[in-house]
C-alpha positions as CSV (number, residue, x, y, z in Angstrom):
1,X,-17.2,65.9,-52.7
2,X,-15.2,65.3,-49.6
3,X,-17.3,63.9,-46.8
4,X,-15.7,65.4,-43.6
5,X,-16.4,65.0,-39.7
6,X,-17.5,61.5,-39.4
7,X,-17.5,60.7,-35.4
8,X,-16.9,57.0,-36.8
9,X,-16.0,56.1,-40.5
10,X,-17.1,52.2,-40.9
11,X,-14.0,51.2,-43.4
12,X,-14.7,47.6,-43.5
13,X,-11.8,47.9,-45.3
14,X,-9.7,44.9,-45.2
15,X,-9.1,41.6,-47.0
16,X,-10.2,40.1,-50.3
17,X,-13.3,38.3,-50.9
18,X,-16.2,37.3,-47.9
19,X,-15.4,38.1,-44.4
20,X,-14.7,35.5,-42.1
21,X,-13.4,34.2,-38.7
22,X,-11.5,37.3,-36.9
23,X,-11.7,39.3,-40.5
24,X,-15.3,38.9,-39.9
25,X,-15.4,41.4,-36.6
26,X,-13.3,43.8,-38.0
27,X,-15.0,47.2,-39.1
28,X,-11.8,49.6,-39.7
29,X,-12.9,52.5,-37.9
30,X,-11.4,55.9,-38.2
31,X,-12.6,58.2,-35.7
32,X,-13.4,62.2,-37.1
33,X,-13.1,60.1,-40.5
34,X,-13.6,61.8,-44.3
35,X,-13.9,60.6,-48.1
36,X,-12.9,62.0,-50.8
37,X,-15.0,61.4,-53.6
38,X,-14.8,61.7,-57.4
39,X,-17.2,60.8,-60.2
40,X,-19.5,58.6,-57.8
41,X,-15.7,56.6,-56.9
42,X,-13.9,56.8,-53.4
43,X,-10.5,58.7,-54.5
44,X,-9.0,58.9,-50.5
45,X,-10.3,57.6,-47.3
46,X,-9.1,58.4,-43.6
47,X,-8.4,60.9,-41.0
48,X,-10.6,64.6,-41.8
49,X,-7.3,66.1,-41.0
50,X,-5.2,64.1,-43.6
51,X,-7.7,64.4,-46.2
52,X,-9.1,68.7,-45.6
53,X,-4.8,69.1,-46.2
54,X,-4.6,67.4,-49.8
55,X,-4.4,69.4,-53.0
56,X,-7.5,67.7,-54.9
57,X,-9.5,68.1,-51.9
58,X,-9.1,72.1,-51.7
59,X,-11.9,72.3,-54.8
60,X,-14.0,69.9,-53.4
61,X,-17.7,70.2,-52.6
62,X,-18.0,69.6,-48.2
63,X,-20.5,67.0,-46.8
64,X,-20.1,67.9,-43.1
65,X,-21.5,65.3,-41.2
66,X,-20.1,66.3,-37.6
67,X,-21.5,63.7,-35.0
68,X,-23.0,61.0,-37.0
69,X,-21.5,57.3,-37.7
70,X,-21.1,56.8,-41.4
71,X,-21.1,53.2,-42.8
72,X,-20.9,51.2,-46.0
73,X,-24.2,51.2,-47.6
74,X,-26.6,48.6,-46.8
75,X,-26.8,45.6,-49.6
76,X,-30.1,43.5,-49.1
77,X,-28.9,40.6,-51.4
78,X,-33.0,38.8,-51.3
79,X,-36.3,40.2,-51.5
80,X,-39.1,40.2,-54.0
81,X,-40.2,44.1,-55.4
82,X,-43.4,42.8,-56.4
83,X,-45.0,40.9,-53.7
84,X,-47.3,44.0,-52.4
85,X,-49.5,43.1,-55.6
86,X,-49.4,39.4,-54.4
87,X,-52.7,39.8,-53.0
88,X,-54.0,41.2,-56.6
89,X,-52.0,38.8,-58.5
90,X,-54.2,39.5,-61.5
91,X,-53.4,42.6,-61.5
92,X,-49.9,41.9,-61.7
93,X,-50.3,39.7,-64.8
94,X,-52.4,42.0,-66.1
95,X,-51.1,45.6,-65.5
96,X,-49.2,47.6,-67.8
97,X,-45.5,47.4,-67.6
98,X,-45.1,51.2,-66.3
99,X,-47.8,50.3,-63.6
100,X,-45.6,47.3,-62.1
101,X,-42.2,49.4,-62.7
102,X,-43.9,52.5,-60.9
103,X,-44.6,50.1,-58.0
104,X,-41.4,48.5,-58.1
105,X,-39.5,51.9,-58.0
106,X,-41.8,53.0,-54.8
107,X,-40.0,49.7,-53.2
108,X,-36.7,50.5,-54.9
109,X,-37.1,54.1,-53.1
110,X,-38.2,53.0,-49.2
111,X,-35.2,50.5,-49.8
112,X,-33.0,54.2,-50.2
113,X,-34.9,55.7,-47.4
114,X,-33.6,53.1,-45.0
115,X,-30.2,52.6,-46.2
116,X,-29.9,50.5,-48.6
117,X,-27.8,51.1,-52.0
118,X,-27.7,47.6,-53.7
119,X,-30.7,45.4,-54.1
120,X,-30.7,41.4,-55.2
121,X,-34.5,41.0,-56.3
122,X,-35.5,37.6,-57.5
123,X,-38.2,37.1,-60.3
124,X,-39.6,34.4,-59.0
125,X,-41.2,32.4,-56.0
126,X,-42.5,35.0,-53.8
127,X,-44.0,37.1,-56.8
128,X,-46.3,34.8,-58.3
129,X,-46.8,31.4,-60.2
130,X,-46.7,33.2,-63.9
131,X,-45.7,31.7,-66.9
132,X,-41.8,31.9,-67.5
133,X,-42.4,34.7,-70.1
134,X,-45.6,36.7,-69.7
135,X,-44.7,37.4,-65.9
136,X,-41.4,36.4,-64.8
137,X,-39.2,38.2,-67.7
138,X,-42.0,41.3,-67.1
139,X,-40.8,41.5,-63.7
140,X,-36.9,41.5,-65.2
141,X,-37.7,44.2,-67.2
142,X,-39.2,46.7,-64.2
143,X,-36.6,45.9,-62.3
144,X,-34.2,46.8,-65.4
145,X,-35.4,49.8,-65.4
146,X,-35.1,51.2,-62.5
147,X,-32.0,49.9,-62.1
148,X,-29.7,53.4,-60.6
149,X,-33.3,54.8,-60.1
150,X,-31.8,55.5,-57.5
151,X,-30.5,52.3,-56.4
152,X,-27.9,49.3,-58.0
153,X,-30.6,46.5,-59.1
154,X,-28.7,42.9,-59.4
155,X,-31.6,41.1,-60.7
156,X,-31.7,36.9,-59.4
157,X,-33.9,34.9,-62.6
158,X,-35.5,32.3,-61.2
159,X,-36.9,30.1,-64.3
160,X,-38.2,26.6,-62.6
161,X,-39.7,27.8,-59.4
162,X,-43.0,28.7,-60.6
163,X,-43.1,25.6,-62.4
164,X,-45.2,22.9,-61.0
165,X,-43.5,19.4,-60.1
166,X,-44.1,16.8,-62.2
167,X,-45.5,19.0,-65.0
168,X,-43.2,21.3,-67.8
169,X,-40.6,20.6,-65.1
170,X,-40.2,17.3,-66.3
171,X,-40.7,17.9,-70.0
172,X,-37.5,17.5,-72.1
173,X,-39.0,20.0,-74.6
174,X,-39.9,22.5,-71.7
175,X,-36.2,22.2,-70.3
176,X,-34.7,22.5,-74.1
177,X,-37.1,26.0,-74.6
178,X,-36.0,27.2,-71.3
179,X,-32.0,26.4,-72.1
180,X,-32.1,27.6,-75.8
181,X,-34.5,30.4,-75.9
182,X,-35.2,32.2,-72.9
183,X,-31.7,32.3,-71.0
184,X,-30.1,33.4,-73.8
185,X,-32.9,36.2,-73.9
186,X,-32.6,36.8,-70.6
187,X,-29.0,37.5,-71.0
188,X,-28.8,39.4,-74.2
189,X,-31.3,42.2,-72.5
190,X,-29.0,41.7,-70.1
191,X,-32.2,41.4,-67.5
192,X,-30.2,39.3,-64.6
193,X,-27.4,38.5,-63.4
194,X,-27.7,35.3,-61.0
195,X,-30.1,32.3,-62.0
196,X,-32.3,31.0,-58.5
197,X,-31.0,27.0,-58.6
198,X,-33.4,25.4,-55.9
199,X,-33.3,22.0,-54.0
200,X,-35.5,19.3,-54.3
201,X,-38.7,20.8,-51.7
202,X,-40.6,22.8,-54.0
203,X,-38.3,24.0,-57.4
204,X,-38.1,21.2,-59.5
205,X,-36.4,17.9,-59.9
206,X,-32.4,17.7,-59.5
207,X,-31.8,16.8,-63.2
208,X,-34.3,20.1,-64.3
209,X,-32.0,22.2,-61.7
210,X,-28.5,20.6,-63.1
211,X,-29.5,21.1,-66.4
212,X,-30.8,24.6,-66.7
213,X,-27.8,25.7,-63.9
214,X,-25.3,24.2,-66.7
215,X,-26.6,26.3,-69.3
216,X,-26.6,29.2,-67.6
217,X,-23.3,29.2,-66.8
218,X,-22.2,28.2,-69.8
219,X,-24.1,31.2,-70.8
220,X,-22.4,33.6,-67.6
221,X,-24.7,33.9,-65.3
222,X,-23.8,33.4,-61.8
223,X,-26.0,30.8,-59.1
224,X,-27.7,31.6,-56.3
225,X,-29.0,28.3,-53.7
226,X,-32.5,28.7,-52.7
227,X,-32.3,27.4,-49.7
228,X,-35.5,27.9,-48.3
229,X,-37.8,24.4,-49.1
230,X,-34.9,22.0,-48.3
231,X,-32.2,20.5,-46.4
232,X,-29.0,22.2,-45.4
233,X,-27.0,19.0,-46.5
234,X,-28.6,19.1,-49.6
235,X,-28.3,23.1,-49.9
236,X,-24.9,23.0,-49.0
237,X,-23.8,19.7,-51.4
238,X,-25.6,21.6,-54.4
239,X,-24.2,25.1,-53.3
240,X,-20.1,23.1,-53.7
241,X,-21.3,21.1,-57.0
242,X,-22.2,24.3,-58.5
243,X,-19.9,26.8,-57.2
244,X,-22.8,28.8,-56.0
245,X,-22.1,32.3,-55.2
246,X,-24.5,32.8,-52.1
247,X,-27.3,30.2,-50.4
248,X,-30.7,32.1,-49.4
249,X,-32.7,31.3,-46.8
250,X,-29.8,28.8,-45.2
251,X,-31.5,26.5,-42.8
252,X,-30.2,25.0,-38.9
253,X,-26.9,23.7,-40.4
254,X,-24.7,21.1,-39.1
255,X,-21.2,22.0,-37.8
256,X,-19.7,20.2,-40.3
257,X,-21.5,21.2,-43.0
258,X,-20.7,24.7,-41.9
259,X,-16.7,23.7,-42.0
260,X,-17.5,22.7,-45.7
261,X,-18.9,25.6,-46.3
262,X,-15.8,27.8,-45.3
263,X,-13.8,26.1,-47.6
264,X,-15.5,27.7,-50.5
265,X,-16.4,31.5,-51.3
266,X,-20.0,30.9,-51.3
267,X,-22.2,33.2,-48.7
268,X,-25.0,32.1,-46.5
269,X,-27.8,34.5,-46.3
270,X,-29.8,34.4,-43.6
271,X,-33.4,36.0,-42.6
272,X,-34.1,36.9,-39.5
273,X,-37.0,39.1,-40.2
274,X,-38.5,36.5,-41.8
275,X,-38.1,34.5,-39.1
276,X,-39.4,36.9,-37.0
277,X,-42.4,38.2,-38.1
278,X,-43.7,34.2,-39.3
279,X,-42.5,33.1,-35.5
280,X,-40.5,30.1,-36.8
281,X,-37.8,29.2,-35.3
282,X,-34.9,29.6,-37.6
283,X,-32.8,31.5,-35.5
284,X,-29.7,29.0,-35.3
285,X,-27.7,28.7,-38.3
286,X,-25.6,32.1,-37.5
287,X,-23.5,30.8,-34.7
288,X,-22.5,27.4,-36.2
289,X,-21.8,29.1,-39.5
290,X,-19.9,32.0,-38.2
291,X,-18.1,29.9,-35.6
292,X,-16.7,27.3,-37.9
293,X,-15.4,30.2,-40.4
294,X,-18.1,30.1,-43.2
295,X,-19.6,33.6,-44.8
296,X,-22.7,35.0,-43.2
297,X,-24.9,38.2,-45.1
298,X,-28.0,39.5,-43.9
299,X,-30.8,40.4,-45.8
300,X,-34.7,40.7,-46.0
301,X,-35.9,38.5,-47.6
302,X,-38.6,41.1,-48.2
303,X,-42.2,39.8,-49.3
304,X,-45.3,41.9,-48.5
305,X,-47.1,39.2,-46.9
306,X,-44.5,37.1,-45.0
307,X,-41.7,39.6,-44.2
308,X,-42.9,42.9,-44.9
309,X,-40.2,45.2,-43.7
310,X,-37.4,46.3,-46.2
311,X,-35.3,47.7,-43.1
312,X,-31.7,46.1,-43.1
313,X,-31.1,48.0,-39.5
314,X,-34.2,46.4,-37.9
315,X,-32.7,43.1,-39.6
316,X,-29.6,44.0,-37.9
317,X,-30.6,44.3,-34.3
318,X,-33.0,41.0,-34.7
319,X,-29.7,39.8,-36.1
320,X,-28.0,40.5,-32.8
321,X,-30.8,39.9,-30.6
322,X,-32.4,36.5,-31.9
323,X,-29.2,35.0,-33.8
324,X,-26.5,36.0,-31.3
325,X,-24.2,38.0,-33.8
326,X,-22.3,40.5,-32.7
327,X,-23.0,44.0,-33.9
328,X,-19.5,44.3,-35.7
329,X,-20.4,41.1,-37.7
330,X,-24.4,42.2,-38.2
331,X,-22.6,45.4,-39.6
332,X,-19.9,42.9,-41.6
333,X,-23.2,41.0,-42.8
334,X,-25.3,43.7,-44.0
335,X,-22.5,45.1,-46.2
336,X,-19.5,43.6,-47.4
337,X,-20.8,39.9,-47.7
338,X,-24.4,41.3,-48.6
339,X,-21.8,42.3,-51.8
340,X,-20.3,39.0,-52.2
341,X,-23.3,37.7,-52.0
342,X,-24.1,39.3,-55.3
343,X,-20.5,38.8,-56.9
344,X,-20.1,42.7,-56.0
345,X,-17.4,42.7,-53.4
346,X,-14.6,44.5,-55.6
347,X,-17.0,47.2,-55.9
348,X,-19.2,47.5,-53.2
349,X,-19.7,47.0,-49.3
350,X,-16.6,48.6,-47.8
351,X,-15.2,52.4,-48.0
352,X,-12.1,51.8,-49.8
353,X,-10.6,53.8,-52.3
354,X,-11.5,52.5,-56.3
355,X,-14.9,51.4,-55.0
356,X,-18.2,53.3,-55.4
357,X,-18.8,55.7,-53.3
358,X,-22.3,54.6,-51.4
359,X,-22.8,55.4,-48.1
360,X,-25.0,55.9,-45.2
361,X,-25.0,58.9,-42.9
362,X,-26.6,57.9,-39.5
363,X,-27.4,59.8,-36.6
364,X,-26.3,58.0,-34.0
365,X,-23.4,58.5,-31.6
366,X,-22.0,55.1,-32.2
367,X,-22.1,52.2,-34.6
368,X,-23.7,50.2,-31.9
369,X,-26.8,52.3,-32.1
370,X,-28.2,50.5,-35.0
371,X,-28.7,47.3,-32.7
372,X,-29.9,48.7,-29.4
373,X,-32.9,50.6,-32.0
374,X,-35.8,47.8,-33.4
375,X,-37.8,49.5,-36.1
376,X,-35.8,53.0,-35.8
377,X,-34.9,54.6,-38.7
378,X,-31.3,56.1,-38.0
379,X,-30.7,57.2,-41.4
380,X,-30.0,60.8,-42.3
381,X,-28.7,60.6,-45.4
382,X,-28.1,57.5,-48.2
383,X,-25.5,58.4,-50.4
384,X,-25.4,56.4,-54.0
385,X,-22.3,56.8,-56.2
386,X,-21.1,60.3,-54.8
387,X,-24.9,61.3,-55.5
388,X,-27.4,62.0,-52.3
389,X,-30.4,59.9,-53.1
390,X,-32.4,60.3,-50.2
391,X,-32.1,62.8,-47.0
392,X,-33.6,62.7,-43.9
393,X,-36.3,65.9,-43.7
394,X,-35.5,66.5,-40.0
395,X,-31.8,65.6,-40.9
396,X,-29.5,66.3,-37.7
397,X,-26.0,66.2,-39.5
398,X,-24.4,69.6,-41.0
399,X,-24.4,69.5,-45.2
């Protein structure tokens, strides 16, 4: 396929590993921009003039998209696929597995409808207070499989947080089930990728966390902070003990927490929906983060009853609105770190060649668009590995 006629091709294409500092601000734009694609990989990106001249484009299938901004597709690195049956949590202990995989799929595809190409669902916390096996790995298992149904699923385990404190939390034969038994399960199925390692507020004692988080790794999962229930010291002291790939739900932060923070690869997630629509203030991490050079994503944070919008471009513009981020590092957040932020960023997040080939067509004049819109759907077209997965009805660009 060659993509052709973009008014602005979003590259993000740039340097190794999270975006920061000036690399943070820096979207790569080609103006009247193409891709070439090949079995769902970008094989050439840049000028449509360069690219309509080569030899292995002269074959190729044409995507004309004349006057819209194409981007990176979105990556929402935290939200919950089964929080809508929250309400009914019954039912969700209860249902048949294709009932809760039919309604995770109906999230999976509004997620497409709106941008987004790569989802980091969690098990855990938001979807109910299951046991470890009966609910928990049934959610792992939806979200399995529907995983490239249409969209990448990079599951987040979370195997303490439903667990009350001072109960099977702090039970040596609890911890040694969990460690020997179901991680290893877990992993075999190959169900997640990321463990959910919480701080002391509501997940669990510190030796609990250290323990399990030990095995896991030991066992190759990655770690994921939840951030949400405690302090950022004690987020951000856990997140450098444990090499954590990404902190959710990062709280007001300190400057010089922050300036620890950039010192490592981990990525700070932040929620402004969230915020948002629950009216807390929780607005002012993103300016002390970004400032003194640690890794910001956007995501979320999805949940039916607390943050019930799956639309990374209205997260955007609250992003740019409430937290005082530019729109070239909103656009930064909601893509290339979104994919660090789930140990993706060799693959996904920019439009560089070797990478997959997910996109999103908008119909908008100018990148910028996204943020001046609040609860706009832009999107014409969201583009999955080379393969259209979802297209506007009353689509404006040419195809």
């Amino acid at each position: 396929m060659l993509l052709r006629g973009a008014r602005q091709l979003i590259t993000l294409r740039g340097v190794k590993g999270p975006r920061r500092g000036a690399d943070f601000r820096n979207l790569g734009v080609i103006h009247n921009g193409a891709v070439l694609i090949a079995n769902g990989i970008i094989q050439e990106v840049g000028p449509a003039r360069r690219l309509e001249n080569l030899r292995s484009a002269r074959d190729a299938e044409e995507l004309n998209v004349d006057g819209c901004v194409v981007l990176p597709g979105f990556v929402d690195s935290f939200l919950s696929l089964t929080s809508a049956l929250k309400p009914c949590f019954g039912s969700l202990q209860t249902s048949p597995a294709r009932v809760l995989e039919s309604e995770v799929l109906r999230i999976a595809k509004e997620c497409a409808r709106q941008g987004t190409t790569t989802i980091g669902p969690k098990s855990g916390g938001k979807s109910g207070n299951g046991t470890v096996e009966r609910l928990e790995l049934k959610i792992l298992r939806a979200q399995a499989a529907i995983n490239d149904r249409p969209l990448s699923v990079v599951s987040v385990f979370d195997p303490v947080g439903n667990v009350p404190f001072g109960g099977a939390n702090e039970n040596p034969k609890y911890q040694e089930w969990l460690c020997s038994h179901v991680l290893p399960l877990v992993r075999r199925q190959r169900l997640a990728q990321f463990i959910s390692v919480h701080c002391n507020g509501s997940g669990g004692a510190p030796f609990m966390q250290r323990h399990v988080a030990a095995a896991a790794q030991e066992l190759g999962f990655g770690l994921r902070i939840d951030a949400r229930q405690c302090e950022a010291s004690e987020s951000v002291a856990l997140a450098l003990e444990l090499a954590a790939t990404s902190i959710d739900g990062m709280p007001d932060v300190a400057p010089e927490q922050a300036v620890a923070l950039a010192q490592t690869n981990s990525v700070a997630a932040l929620f402004p929906g969230s915020a948002f629509f629950t009216n807390e203030n929780a607005y002012g991490a993103a300016r002390t983060l970004i400032d003194n050079g640690a890794s910001v994503a956007l995501a979320t944070n999805y949940d039916a009853v607390t943050s019930p919008s799956l639309s990374m471009q209205t997260v955007m513009s609250l992003a740019c609105h409430k937290m005082e981020m530019t729109p070239e590092e909103a656009i930064s957040a909601a893509t290339i770190n979104g994919a660090h932020a789930l140990g993706l960023g060799d693959r996904i997040g920019s439009i560089e060649t070797k990478k997959d080939a997910d996109l999103v067509v908008l119909r908008a004049s100018d990148y910028r668009d996204v943020i001046r819109h609040l609860g706009v759907n832009l999107v014409d077209m969201t583009i999955k590995k080379g393969r259209v997965i979802y297209k506007s009805p009353d689509v404006e660009c040419s195809a």
